[in-house]
N, C-alpha and C positions, 0 to 999 in steps of 0.2 A: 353889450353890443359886439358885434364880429367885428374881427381884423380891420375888415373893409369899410364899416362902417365909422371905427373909429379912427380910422385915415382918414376920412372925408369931413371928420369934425376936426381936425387937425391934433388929432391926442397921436404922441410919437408914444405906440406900450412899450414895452420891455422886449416882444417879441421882434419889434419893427428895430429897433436898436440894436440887438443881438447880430440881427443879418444884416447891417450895415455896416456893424465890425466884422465878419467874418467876409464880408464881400468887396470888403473897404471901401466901400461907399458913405454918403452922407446921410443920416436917418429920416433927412427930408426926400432924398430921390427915392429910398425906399415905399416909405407913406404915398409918394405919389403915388410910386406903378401899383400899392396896392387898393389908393382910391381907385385909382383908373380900372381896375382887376387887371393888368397886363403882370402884375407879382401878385402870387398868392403865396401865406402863409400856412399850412395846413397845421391847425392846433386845436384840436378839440380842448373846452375849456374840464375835460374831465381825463386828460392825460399827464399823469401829473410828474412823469418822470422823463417828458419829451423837451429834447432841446430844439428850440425853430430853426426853421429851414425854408430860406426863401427859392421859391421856383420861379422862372421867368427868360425872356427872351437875352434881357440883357445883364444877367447874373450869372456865375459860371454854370454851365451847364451839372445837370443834377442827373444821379443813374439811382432807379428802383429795382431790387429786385423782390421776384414772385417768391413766395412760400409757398408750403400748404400739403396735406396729406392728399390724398385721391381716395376711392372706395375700395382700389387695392391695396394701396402700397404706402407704406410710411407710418408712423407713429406719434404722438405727442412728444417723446423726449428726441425723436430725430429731427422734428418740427426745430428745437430748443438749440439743436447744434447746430441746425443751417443759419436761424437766428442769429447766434454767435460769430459764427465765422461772415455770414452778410457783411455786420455792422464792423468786424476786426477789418476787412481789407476793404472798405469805405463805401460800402450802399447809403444813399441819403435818403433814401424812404425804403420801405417792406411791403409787400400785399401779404395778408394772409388771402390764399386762397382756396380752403381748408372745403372737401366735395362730400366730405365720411366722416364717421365714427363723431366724438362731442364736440361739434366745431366751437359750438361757447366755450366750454373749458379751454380749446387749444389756444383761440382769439384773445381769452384776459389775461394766460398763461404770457404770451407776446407781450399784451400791451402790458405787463405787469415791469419788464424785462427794457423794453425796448426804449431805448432812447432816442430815435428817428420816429417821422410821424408813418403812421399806420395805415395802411389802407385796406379795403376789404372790396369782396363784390357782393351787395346782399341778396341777388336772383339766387345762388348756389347754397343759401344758409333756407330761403324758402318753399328751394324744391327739394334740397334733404330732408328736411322737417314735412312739408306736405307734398309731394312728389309734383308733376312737373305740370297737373291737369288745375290748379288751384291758385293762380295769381287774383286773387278778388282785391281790392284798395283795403281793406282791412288786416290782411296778412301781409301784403307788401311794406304798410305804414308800421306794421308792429315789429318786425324784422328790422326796419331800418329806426326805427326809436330806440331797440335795444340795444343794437350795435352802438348807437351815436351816445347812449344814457352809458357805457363801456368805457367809451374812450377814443371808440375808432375818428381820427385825425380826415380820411378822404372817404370815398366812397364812388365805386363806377357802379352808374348807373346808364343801362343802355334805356335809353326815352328816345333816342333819333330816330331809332329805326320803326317807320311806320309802317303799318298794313301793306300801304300800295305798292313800300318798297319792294315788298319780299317777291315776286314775278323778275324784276328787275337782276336779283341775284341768284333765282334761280337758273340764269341763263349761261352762269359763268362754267367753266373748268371743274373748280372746286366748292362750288354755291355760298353754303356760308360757314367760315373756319369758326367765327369765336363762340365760345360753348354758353354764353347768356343770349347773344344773337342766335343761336340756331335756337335754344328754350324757348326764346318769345316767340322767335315764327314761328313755329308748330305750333303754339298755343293760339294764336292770332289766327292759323290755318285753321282749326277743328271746331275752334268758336267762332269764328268769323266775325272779331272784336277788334279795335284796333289796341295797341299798344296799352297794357292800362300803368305801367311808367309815366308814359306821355298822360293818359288821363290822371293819373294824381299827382301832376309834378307838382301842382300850389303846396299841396299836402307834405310832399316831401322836403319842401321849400322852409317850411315853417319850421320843419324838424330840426334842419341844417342851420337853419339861425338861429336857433335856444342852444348848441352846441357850439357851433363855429365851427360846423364840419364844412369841409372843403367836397364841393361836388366834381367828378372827374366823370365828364362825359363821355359815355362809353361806345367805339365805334362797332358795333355792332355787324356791319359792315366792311368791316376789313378784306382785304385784297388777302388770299391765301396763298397765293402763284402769281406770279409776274405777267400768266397769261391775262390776271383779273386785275391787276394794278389801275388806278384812274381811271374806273370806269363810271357808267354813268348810277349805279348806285352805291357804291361808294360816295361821289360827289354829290346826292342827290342826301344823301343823310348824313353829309358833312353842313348842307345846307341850314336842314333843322338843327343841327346841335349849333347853328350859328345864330341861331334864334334862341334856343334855351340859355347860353350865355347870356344875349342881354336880358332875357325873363332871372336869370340868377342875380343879375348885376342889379335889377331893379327893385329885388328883396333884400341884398345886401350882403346876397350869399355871394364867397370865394369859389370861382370856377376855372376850371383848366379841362381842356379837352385831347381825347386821345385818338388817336393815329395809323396810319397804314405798316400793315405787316409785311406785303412781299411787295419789292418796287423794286424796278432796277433802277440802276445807278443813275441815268439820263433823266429820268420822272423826279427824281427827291426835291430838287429844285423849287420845281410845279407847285406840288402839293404842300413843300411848307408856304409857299409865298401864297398861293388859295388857303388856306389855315386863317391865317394873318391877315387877311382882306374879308372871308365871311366870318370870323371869330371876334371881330375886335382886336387882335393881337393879343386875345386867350393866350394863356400859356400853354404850351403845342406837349404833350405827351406820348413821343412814340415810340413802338415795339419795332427795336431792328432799327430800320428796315431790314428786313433779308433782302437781297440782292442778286442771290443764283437761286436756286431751289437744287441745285445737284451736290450738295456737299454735306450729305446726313451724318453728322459725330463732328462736324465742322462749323457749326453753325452761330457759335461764339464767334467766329473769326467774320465771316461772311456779313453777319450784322451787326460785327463792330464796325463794318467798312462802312455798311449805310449809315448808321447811328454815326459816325464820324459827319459821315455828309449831311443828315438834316441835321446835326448841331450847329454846324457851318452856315447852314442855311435858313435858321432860327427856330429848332425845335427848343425847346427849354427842360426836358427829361427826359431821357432815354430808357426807354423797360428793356433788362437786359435777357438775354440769351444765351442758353447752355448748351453746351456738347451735345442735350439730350433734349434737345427740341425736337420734335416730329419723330421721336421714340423711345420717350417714356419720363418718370419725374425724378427731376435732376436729385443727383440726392450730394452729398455735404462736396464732395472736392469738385463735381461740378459749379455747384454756388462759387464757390472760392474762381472756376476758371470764368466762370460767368462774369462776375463784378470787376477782376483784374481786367477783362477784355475789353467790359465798357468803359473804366474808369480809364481805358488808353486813349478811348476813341473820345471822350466828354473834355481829356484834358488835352488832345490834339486840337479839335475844334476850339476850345477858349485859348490857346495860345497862339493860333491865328486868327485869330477876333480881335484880339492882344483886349481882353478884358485885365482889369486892376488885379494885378500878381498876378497871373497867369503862367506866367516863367521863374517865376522865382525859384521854385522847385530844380528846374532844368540847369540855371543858371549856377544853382549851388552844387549839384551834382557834378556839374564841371569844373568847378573849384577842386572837388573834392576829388577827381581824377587824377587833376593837376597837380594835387599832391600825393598822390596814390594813398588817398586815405581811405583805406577798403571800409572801412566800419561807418564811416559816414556815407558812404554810398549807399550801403544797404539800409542806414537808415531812410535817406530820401527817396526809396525805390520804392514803387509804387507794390511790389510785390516781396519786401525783404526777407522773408525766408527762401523765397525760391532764389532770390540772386545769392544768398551766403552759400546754399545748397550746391550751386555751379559753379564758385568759387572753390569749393570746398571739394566737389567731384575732380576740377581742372588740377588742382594742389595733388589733389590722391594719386592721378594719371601722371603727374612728373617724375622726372628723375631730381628735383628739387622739391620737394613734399614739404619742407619746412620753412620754407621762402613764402608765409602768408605775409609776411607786414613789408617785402620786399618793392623796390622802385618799377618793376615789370609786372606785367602777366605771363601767364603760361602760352596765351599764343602765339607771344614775342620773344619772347626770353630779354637778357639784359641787350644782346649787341644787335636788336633789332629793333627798340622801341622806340616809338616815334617821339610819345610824351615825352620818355625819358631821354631822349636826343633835344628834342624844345626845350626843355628844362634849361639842358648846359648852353645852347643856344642863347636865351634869354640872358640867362646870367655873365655869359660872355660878350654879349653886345651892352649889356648894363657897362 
């Protein structure tokens, strides 16, 4: 049985216990949210070196990042290092979303590695393999049994986006940004078919229950400019994939749906609270938001602001964004600026949620000021190499260079510090 199923007959597994220590919660609230599907688990029963990881509205927020080669650029062993460094500075899930060259080899190479769960998109494994004129239910369902017989833990599948939608986003700015949403509408255009995702979701349905793949509804539709944000097809295929959640819910499959790319700021609100009202309170996956479209090589910063705001607002995972968004594929020190940015913006939003320890990190860090314990600092820093590194630049730039383990910084010096003024402060009112 899946996760979800086994919540519902009240078996607490190992998985649902895991993320009730790790979220410090009870393994009964856990089971609930994931009868209810508002937590999903993503654990394919064929990953065998994955540790669980609960997603949801009210668990601390969770950041994926994308992998994956392109048909230019990138290789299998650079695949292996972005890997690496993802999981070293705290991604809680990976996409492979591998476009070239042996996506199976690169995908088992991961899941061989990876100890977060996995997710793929299996439209870009079926139009490598048979280009882009060939979606019949027979190659759609073989792609996605292979992937799930692997190991892969999630899986976006765009089924929302129907036939009728596509007039609808032809009307926008940018039309359609995501590159499984543009594949299908062309194909749905020249055949004049509707969606055959949508027509074989039973099929796909079946597949994701013999595995316990977790389905991540793919918005196909996404807003690519702030001029297309909330409009009416986007909402229009947020609609259906509010229907496919409870058609998931009613097989017993784990579903989480995903989310709007360019929103400004005043919209995030909106859209997570319509999420949460046609979803069930699916667990909300989104990209960004981006929130300006003017700041190209900036774009980690820009949608860590939104990704701050729908966490705030109940998304439950954030897909993160690199430096090298909208010009080209991030390669290893992006990854590293990518995840440092979301994991600000994921742990911003839960500590004004004030979800269970949410500060404790914070709170120790402050301790650890307070005694200018430079080496515990850097432990608790969300980025510890780069804080020793600036430490370590500030130290080189002094005219005291060996004053590391010293009561000051460098941009106080000793007869200017405030800590170190509080300090005798303290101890003199003691």
């Amino acid at each position: 049985m899946t996760q979800m199923e086994q919540a519902r007959n009240g078996v607490i597994t190992p998985e649902i216990r895991h993320v009730a220590e790790v979220e410090q919660r009870s393994p009964e609230f856990i089971a609930k949210g994931v009868a209810e599907g508002r937590i999903v688990i993503p654990a394919n029963i064929n990953h065998k070196s994955l540790v669980p990881c609960g997603i949801g509205r009210e668990l601390k927020t969770k950041i994926n990042a994308n992998l994956g080669n392109s048909t230019l650029s990138s290789c299998p062993g650079a695949e292996q290092s972005k890997l690496n460094i993802a999981l070293h500075y705290g991604a809680d899930t990976v996409m492979d979303l591998s476009t070239g060259g042996d996506i199976n080899t690169i995908r088992k190479a991961m899941l061989e590695r990876c100890t977060a769960p996995l997710g793929t998109v299996p439209v870009y494994e079926i139009v490598a393999r048979y280009g882009g004129s060939d979606f019949s239910r027979e190659k759609i369902l073989e792609v996605i049994q292979e992937q799930a017989e692997q190991g892969v833990d999630y899986m976006t599948i765009h089924a929302g986006l129907l036939r009728k939608y596509v007039p609808l986003a032809l009307k926008r700015k940018l039309g359609i940004v995501s590159r499984g949403g543009a594949l299908l509408a062309a194909w749905m255009q020249e055949h004049e078919k509707e969606n055959p995702f949508y027509e074989a979701f039973d099929e796909i349905l079946e597949i994701c229950r013999k595995y316990d793949v977790t389905l991540s509804l793919g918005d196909g539709l996404r807003p690519g400019c702030l001029a297309d944000a909330s409009d009416e097809a986007q909402f229009a295929e947020l609609d259906t994939l509010g229907e496919l959640v409870f058609r998931c819910r009613a097989a017993g499959v784990q579903a989480m749906v995903e989310g709007p790319g360019h929103v400004p700021l005043d919209q995030i609100q909106e859209n997570m609270e319509r999420e949460q009202k046609v979803c069930g309170d699916a667990p909300f996956y989104i990209l960004g938001p981006v929130v300006i479209d003017c700041a190209p090589g900036y774009d980690h910063f820009v949608a860590g602001m939104g990704g701050m705001m729908g966490a705030y607002y109940g998304a439950a995972m954030l897909c993160y964004v690199t430096p090298k968004e909208h010009l080209g594929l991030p390669n290893a020190d992006d990854v590293r600026r990518g995840v440092v940015a979301f994991k600000i913006a994921a742990h911003a939003a839960d500590v004004a949620l004030h979800k269970p320890g949410a500060r404790d990190r914070d709170d120790a860090i402050s301790d650890a000021r307070a005694a200018f314990d430079w080496e515990k600092q850097f432990s608790l820093a969300l980025d510890p190499e780069w804080a020793r590194e600036l430490r370590q630049q500030a130290l080189d730039e002094s005219s005291a260079p060996n004053q590391h383990g010293s009561e000051y910084c460098t941009m106080c010096g000793p007869d200017f510090c405030s800590v170190r003024l509080s300090a005798r402060l303290k101890k003199t009112a003691k």
